[in-house]
TORTOR-147776 format. One record per residue (C-alpha): z negated, x, y; residue in three letters. Coordinates in pm, whole numbers, padded with zeros to 5 digits, always signed. Layout:
ZXYALA...
***
This chain:
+00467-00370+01675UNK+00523-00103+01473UNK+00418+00276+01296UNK+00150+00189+01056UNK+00109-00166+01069UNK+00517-00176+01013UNK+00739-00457+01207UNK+00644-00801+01239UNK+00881-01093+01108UNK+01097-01268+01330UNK+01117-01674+01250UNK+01460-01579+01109UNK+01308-01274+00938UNK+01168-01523+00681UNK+01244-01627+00340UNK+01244-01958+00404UNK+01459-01975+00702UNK+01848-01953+00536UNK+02021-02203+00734UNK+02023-02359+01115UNK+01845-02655+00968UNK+01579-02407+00785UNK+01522-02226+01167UNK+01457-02586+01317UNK+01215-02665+01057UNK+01039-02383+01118UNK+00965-02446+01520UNK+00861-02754+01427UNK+00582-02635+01174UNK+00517-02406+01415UNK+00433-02660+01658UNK+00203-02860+01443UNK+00023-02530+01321UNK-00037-02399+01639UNK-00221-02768+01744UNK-00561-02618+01603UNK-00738-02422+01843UNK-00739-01992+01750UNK-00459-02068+01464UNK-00248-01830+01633UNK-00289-01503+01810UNK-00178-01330+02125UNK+00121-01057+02074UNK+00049-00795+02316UNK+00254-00598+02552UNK+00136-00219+02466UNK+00163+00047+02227UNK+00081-00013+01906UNK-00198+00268+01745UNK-00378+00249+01463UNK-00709+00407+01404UNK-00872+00502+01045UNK-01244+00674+00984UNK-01197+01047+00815UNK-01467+01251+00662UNK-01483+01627+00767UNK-01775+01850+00726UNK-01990+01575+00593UNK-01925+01393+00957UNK-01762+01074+00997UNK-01507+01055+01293UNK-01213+00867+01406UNK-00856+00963+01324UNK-00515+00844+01465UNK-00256+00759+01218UNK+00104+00709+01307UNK+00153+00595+00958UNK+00460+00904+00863UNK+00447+01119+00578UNK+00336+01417+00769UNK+00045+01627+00671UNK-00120+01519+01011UNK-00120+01175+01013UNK-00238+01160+00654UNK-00515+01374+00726UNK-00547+01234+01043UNK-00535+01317+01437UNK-00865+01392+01513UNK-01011+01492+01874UNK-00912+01777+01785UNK-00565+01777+01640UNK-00417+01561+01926UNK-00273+01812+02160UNK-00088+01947+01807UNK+00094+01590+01732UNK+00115+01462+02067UNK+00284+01799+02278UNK+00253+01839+02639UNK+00333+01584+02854UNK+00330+01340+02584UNK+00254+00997+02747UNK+00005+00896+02482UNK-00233+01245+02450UNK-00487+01107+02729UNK-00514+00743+02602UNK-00574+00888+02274UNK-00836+01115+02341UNK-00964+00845+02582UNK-00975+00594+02310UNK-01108+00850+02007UNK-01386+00934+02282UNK-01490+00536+02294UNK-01497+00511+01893UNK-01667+00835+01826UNK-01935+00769+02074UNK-01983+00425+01909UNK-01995+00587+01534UNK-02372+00567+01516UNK-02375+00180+01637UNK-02120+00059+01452UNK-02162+00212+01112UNK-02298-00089+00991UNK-02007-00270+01088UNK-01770-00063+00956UNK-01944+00004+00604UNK-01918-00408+00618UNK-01592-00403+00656UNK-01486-00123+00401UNK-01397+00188+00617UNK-01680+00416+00574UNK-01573+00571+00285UNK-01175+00449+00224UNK-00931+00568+00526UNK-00640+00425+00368UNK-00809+00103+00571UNK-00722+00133+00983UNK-00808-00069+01318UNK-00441-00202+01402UNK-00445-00227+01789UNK-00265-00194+02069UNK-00352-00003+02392UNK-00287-00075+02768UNK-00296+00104+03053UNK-00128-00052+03338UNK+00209-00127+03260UNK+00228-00031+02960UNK+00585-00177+02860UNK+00732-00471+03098UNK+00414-00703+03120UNK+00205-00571+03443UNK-00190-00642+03324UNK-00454-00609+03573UNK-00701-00367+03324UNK-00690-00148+03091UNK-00769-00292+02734UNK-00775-00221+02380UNK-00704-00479+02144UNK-00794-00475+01790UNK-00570-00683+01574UNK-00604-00656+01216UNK-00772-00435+00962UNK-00473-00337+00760UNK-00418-00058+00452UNK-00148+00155+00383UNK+00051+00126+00047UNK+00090+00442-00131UNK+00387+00666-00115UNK+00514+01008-00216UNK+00756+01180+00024UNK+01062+01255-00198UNK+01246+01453+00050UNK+01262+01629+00422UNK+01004+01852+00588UNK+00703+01636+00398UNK+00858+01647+00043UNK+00579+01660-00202UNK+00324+01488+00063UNK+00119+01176-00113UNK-00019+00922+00102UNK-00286+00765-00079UNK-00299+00361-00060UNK-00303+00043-00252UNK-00050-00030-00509UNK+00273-00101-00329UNK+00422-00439-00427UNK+00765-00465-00548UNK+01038-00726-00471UNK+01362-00815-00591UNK+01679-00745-00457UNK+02057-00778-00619UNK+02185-00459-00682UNK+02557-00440-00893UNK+02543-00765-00945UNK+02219-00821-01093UNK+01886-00893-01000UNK+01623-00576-00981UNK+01285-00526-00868UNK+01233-00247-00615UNK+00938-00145-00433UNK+00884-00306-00108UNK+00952-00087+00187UNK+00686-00192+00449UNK+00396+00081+00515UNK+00087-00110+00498UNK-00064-00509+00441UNK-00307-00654+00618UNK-00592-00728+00434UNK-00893-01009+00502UNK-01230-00906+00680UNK-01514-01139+00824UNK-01414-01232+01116UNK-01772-01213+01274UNK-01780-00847+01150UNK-01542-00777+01386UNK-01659-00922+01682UNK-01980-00785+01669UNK-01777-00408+01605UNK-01578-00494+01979UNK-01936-00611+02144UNK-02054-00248+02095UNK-01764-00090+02190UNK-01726-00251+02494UNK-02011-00069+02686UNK-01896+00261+02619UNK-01541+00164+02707UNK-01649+00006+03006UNK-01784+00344+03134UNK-01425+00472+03093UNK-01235+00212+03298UNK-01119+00034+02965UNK-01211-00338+02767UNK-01196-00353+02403UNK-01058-00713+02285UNK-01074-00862+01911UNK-00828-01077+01807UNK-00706-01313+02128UNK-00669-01696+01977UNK-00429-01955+02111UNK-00498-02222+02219UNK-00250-02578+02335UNK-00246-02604+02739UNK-00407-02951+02799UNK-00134-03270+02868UNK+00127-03009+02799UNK+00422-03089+02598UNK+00629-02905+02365UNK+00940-03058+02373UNK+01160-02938+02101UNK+01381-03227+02077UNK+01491-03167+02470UNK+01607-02817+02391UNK+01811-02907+02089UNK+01983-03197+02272UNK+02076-02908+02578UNK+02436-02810+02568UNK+02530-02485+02452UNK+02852-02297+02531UNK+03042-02028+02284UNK+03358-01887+02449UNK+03657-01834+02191UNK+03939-01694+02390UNK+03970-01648+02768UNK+04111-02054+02714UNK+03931-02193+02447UNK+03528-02278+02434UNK+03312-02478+02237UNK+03039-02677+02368UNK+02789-02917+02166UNK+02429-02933+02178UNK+02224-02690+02068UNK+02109-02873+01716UNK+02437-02930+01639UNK+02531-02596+01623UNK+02256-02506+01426UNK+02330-02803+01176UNK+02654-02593+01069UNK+02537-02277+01075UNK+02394-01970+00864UNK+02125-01679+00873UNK+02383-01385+00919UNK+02090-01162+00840UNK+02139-00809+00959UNK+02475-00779+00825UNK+02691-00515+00985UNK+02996-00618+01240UNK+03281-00450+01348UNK+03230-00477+01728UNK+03457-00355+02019UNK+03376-00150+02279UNK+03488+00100+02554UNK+03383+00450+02557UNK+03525+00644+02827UNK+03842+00399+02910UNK+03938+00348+02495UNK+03879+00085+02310UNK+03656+00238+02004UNK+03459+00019+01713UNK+03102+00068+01647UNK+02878-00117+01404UNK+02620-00382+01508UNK+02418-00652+01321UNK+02470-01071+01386UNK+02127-01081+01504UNK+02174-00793+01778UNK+02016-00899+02118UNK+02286-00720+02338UNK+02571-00866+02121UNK+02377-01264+02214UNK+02357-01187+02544UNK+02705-01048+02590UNK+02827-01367+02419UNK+02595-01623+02416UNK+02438-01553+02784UNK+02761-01387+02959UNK+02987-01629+02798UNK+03229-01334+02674UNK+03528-01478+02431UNK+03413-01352+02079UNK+03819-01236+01996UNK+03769-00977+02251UNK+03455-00797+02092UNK+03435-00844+01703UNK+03711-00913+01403UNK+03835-01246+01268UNK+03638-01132+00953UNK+03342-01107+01131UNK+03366-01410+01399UNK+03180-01651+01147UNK+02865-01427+01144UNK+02912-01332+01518UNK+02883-01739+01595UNK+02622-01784+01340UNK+02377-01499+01467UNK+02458-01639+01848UNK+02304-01946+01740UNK+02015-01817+01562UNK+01931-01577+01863UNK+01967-01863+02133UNK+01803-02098+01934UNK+01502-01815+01863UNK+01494-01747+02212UNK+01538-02093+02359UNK+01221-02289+02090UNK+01055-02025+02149UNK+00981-02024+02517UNK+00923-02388+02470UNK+00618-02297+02239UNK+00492-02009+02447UNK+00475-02251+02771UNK+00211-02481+02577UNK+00013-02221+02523UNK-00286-02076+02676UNK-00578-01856+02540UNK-00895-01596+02691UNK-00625-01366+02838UNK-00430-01626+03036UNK-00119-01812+02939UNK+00088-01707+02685UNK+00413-01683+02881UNK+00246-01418+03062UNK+00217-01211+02720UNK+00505-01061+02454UNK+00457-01396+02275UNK+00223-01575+02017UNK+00146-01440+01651UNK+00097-01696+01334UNK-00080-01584+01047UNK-00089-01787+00736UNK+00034-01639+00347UNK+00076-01993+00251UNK+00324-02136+00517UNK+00463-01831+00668UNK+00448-01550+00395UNK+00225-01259+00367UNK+00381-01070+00659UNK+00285-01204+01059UNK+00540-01383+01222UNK+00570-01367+01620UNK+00736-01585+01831UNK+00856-01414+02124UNK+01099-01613+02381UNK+01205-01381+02642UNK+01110-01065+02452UNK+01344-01170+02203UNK+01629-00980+02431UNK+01460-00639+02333UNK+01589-00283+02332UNK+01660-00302+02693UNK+01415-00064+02819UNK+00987+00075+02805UNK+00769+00189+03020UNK+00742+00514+02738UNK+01053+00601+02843UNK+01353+00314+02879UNK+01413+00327+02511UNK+01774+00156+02567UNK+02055+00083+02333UNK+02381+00223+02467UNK+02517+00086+02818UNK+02879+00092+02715UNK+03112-00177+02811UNK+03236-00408+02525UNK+03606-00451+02530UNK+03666-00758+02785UNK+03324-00741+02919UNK+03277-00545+03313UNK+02932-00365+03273UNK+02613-00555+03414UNK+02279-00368+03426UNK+02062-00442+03156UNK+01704-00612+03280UNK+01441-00360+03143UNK+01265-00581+02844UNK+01093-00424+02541UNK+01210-00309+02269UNK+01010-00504+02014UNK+01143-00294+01712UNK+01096+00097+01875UNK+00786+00290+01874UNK+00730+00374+02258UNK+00564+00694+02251UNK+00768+00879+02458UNK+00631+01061+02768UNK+00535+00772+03010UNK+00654+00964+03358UNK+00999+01035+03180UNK+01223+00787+03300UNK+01484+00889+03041UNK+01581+00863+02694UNK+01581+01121+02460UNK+01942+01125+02247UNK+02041+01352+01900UNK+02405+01381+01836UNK+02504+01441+01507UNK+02870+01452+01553UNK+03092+01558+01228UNK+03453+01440+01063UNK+03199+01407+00770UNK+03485+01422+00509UNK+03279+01248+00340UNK+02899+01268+00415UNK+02656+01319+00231UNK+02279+01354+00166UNK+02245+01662+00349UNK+02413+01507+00634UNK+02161+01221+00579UNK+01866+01466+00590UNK+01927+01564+00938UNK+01972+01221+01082UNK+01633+01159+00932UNK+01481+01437+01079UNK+01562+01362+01417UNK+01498+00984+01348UNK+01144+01027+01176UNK+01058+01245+01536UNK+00862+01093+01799UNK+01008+01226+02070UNK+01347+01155+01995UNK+01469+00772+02129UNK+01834+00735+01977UNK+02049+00913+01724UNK+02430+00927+01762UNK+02633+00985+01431UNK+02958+01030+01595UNK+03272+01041+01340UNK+03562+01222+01485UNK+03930+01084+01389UNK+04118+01421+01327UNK+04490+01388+01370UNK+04614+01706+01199UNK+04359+01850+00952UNK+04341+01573+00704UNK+04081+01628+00374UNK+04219+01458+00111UNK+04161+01367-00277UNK+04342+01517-00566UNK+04527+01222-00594UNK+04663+01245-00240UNK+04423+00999-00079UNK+04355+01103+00293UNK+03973+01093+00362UNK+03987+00878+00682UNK+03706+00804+00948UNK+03710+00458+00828UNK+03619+00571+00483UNK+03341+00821+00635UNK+03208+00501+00834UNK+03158+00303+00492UNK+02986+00589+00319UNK+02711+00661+00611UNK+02648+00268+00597UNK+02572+00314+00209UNK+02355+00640+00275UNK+02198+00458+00572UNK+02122+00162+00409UNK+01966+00321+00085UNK+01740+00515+00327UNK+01597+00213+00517UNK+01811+00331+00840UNK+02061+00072+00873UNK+01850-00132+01116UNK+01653+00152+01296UNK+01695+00097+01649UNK+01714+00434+01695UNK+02020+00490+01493UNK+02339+00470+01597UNK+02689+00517+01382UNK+02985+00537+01594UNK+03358+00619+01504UNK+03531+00819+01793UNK+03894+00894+01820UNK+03879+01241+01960UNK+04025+01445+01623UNK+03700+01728+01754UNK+03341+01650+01653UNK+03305+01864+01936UNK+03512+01765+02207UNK+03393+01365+02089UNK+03028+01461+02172UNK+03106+01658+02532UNK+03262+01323+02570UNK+02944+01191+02594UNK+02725+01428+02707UNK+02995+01533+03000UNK+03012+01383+03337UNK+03209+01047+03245UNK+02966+01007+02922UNK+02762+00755+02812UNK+02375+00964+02913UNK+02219+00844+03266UNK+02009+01118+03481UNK+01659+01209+03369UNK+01831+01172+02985UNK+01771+01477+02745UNK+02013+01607+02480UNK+01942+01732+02151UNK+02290+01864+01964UNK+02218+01815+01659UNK+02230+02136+01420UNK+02054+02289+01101UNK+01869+02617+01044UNK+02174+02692+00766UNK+02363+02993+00845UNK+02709+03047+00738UNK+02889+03314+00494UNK+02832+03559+00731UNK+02441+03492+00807UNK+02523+03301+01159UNK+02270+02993+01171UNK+02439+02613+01218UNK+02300+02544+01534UNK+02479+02875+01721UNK+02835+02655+01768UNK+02646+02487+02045UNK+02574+02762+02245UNK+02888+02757+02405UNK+02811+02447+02588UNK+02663+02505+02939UNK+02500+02239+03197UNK+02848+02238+03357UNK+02963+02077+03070UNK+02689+01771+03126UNK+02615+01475+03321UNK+02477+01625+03657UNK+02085+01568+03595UNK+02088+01546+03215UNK+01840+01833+03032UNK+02000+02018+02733UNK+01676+02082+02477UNK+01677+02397+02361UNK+01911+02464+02046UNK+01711+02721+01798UNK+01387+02458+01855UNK+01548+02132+01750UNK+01740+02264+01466UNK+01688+02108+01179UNK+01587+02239+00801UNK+01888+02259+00617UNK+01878+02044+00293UNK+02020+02197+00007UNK+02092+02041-00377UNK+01949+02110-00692UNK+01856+02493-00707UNK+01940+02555-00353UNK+02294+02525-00377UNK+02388+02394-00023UNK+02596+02081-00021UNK+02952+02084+00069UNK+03238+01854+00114UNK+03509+02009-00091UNK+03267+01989-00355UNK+03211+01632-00317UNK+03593+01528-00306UNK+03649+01708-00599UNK+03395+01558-00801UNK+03528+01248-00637UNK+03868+01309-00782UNK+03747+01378-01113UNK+03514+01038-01138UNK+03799+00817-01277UNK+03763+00998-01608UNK+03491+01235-01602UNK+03108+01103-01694UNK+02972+01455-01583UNK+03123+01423-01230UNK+02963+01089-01174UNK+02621+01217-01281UNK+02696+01487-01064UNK+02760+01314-00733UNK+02429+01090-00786UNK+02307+01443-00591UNK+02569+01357-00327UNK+02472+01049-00232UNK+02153+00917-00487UNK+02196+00743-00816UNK+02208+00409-00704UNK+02492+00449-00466UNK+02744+00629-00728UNK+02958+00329-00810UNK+02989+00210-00465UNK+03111+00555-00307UNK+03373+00521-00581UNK+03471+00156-00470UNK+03496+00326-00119UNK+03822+00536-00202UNK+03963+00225-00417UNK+03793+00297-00780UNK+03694-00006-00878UNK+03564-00316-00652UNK+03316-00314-00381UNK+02958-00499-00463UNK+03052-00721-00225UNK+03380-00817-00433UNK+03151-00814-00742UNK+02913-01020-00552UNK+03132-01286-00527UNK+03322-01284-00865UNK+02977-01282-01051UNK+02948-01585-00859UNK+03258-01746-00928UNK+03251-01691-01278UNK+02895-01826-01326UNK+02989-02136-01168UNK+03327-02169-01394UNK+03156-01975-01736UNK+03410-01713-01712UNK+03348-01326-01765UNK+03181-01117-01492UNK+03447-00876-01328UNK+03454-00491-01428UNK+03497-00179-01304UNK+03816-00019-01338UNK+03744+00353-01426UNK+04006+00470-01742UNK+03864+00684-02025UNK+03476+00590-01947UNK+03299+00361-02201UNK+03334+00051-01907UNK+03582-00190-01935UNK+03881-00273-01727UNK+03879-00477-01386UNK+04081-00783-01411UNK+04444-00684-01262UNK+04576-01007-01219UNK+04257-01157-01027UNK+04238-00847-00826UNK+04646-00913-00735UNK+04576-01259-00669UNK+04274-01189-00448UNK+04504-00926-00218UNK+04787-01167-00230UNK+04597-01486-00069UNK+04459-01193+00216UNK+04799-01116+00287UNK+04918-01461+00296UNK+04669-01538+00556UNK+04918-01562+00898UNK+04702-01670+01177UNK+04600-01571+01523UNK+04260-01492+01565UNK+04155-01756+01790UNK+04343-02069+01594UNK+04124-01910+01268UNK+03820-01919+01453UNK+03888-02229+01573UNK+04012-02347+01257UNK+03656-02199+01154UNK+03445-02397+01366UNK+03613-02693+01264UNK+03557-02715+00938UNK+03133-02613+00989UNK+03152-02974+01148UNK+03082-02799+01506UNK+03408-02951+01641UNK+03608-03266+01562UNK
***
């Protein structure tokens, strides 16, 4: 689920889940929760809409919400304004003016209801449901239902940049929460889009009873919330599946089997921390970033039994084991859950999974347990939303089974079979926020599926500091991680940061688009551009008019170029952001207050210092991280930055020699450090 009502929590999601132990714990709670009868909730297979009550004219009607910043949605799609947010073609216009029809021509019977429940007169409240019409996303029902959820209400927010700048969504206070930023603990707001607040339950029921008359009449069922329920004499057997054995494939001669609680005894939540992995684009071996918890990463290693040294670093093999675990282990409880379960729909293993609610043992956000579904972004019926097909290094291709995607919003046209891709391909030297603007832009779309950053390697025309230091692709790969993360992109499914080794922007994305690329037939291609024209009043996105559909996969659309240009974003006063500008306020940061001030409009104020760490002025947070860590343990001073002539004080040389010195001293193979690894969690002996 997501758009207005935001993403659900996985079990690993949670606060309260930090270790392997803290994820067994959890299924077992889960077990003796869902006991009582309607504790938890049926997570259906459809597409997630939410519906609020607007007020034009002096008459009351229904509006969609998609939950954006867009003038639209926060007005709201009424009857009226669907065709203009959902284009033709769209798979969603018809069920939405099917499903407005069945709430406005309920208005008059329902008011009560919906007075009761505090959406007459406040549309920051919605209706969180899903919709199904067939197949709506893998699960094949045999009607066509809505299903009201939750009454939920968006938190307020002001749009601080893009095509909605300056747009207010009005809401409840938004929470905050605190996060470590430089070292030190900060509250920031929370980033989720709405809550879901608590209504009488028998309010709501008596809301779908009159619905459901009207909505019969147009070949649809309205549901309320769907409780669980235990499967008589059936038994959950948690203790079976942690006793199963469980293999993890080092090296092409070295694997590790135990049982399945053993593993988790050792391990750690990896969280959505970024890996190095391996793949082949094209017939070279390229890295791309992924998280630990990445369900084509678990099933490349943990389900095809591919040796980890072939597809991530040493540094990253700990985390790449760890989230392995955590995804089998996700995967594996929770199918034992869903196959005790039954509830008015039929049994839960016939459903996307089951959905506990309950601030007190879970936290305020749902949590769903999903089994199966777990292996997401492998396909919808909206329009086979897939992550990239590419082989990892050491692993031949299968075809991916088509599963949801649990964390994309499928509102793609439902008879296009294909995906939708943006390619934002630069040497990016380094980026920056405009370069940021335009990935959101095409991100924040509905109809767009995937966005490709695509770093090109050049060979020849190197960018470099004053100093001398050559701006490398590795260096442009760190600073779109900070931009992405800062923007709440880094785990958008729909975003996608890759480092090529063509030296061309260009020639790296006719790679892909071209007829041994990564796009499939029925695919459409967006090259991504601005509206900015050059020096001599030529807009960005004419460099792409070169390319012609003899240039592309055979059956692959090219969207037109001039329409899916983006709006340039400029800096302060309309200047227009550019690199050389950037590297030289870069070069000047080491002694120059001004400059630093100046490049919070490069890349935001709270990303200054670690840009700087990026090209070697001063330590990462990560390395600060840690030392703040060590030095509270042992009482000794906090590390520093190491900036001359600024009122900071110096890094400490000799830790930061001895720190490099025990990495280089480090003079293992891969495998034996892995292995070395896994011996001392306890996993082997």
């Amino acid at each position: 689920m997501g758009g207005a009502a935001g993403h659900m929590n996985h079990p690993f999601d949670l606060g309260s889940v930090r270790t392997g132990k803290d994820l067994i714990d959890f299924f077992y709670s889960a077990v003796d929760y869902l006991e009582t009868e309607g504790a938890g909730s049926v997570k259906i297979d459809g597409v997630n809409v939410s519906f609020k009550l607007v007020e034009q004219d002096g008459q009351h009607q229904f509006a969609v919400d998609r939950g954006s910043m867009k003038e639209i949605d926060i007005s709201g799609i009424t009857m009226s304004r669907v065709d203009e947010r959902f284009p033709e073609g769209h798979g969603m216009r018809p069920a939405i003016k099917t499903l407005l029809t069945i709430l406005n021509e309920a208005l008059p019977s329902i008011e009560p209801q919906l007075k009761e429940l505090g959406m007459w007169d406040n549309p920051t409240l919605f209706l969180n449901t899903e919709y199904v019409e067939g197949t709506t996303n893998v699960t094949d029902y045999d009607e066509n239902f809505l299903a009201i959820h939750t009454l939920s209400q968006f938190y307020e927010k002001t749009a601080k940049s893009g095509p909605s700048k300056g747009n207010i969504r009005p809401g409840a206070e938004r929470p905050t929460t605190t996060v470590v930023k430089r070292g030190q603990e900060v509250e920031v707001p929370i980033k989720d889009p709405s809550r879901e607040v608590s209504y009488d339950p028998e309010v709501m029921n008596t809301l779908v009873e009159k619905l459901n008359p009207i909505a019969e009449k147009l070949g649809f069922k309205v549901y309320g919330y769907v409780p669980t329920r235990r499967i008589v004499d059936s038994d959950i057997d948690l203790d079976k599946t942690l006793s199963e054995p469980f293999t993890i494939k080092i090296s092409d001669d070295r694997e590790v089997t135990k049982p399945l609680g053993d593993w988790l005894k050792g391990a750690k939540n990896p969280d959505y921390d970024a890996l190095k992995v391996k793949i082949n684009i094209n017939g070279q071996e390229q890295t791309v970033t992924r998280h630990a918890l990445n369900a084509e990463l678990y099933k490349i290693i943990g389900i095809d039994k591919n040796p980890i040294v072939n597809i991530v670093d040493q540094a990253d093999a700990e985390r790449t084991i760890d989230g392995t675990v955590f995804m089998h282990a996700t995967r594996m409880l929770g199918n034992d859950i869903l196959r005790g379960l039954t509830s008015p729909m039929g049994d839960i293993m016939n459903h996307e999974g089951v959905v506990l609610r309950d601030d007190e043992k879970f936290g305020p956000k749902p949590v769903k347990i999903t089994g199966e579904f777990i292996l997401g972004n492998l396909g919808s019926g909206f329009g086979n939303v897939k992550e990239n097909e590419e082989d990892f290094v050491g692993y031949p291709h299968k075809p991916v089974e088509e599963q949801e995607d649990e964390s994309a919003d499928p509102v793609v046209d439902a008879d296009f079979t294909g995906e939708t891709v943006a390619f934002v391909p630069g040497a990016f030297k380094p980026p920056h926020l405009g370069h940021l603007k335009m990935v959101e832009q095409y991100a924040n779309r509905d109809d767009v599926d995937r966005v490709i950053i695509l770093i090109s390697s050049p060979k020849k025309k190197n960018r470099t500091l004053d100093d001398g230091t050559v701006i490398k692709a590795t260096h442009a790969e760190d600073v779109w991680k900070l931009l992405l993360t800062s923007a709440g992109l880094s785990d958008n499914p729909k975003v996608d940061l890759r480092v090529s080794s063509e030296p061309s922007p260009i020639g790296a994305t006719l790679d892909m688009i071209g007829p041994n690329g990564i796009l499939k037939p029925g695919d459409k291609v967006i090259l991504g551009a601005s509206d900015k024209p050059d020096d001599s009043g030529v807009p960005d996105w004419h460099r792409w008019l070169f390319v012609q559909p003899k240039d592309m996969m055979q059956g692959v659309e090219l969207l037109d170029r001039q329409e899916n240009a983006v709006k340039a974003y400029d800096r302060q006063g309309g200047t227009p952001f550019k690199a050389r500008d950037m590297r030289s306020l870069i070069s000047k940061a080491k002694t120059d207050v001004d400059a630093i001030e100046e490049l919070e409009e490069f890349v935001g104020e709270e990303n200054v210092f670690e840009l700087l760490a990026i090209f070697g002025m001063g330590p990462r947070q990560e390395e600060v991280d840690a030392e703040l860590e060590e030095h509270a343990i042992q009482g000794a001073p906090a590390v520093k930055t190491n900036f001359t002539n600024l009122d900071v004080e110096e890094f400490n040389d000799e830790q930061e020699r001895n720190s490099r010195l025990n990495t280089e001293n480090i003079d293992l193979s891969m495998v034996d450090e892995v292995m070395k690894l896994i011996i001392d969690k306890g996993i082997l002996r």
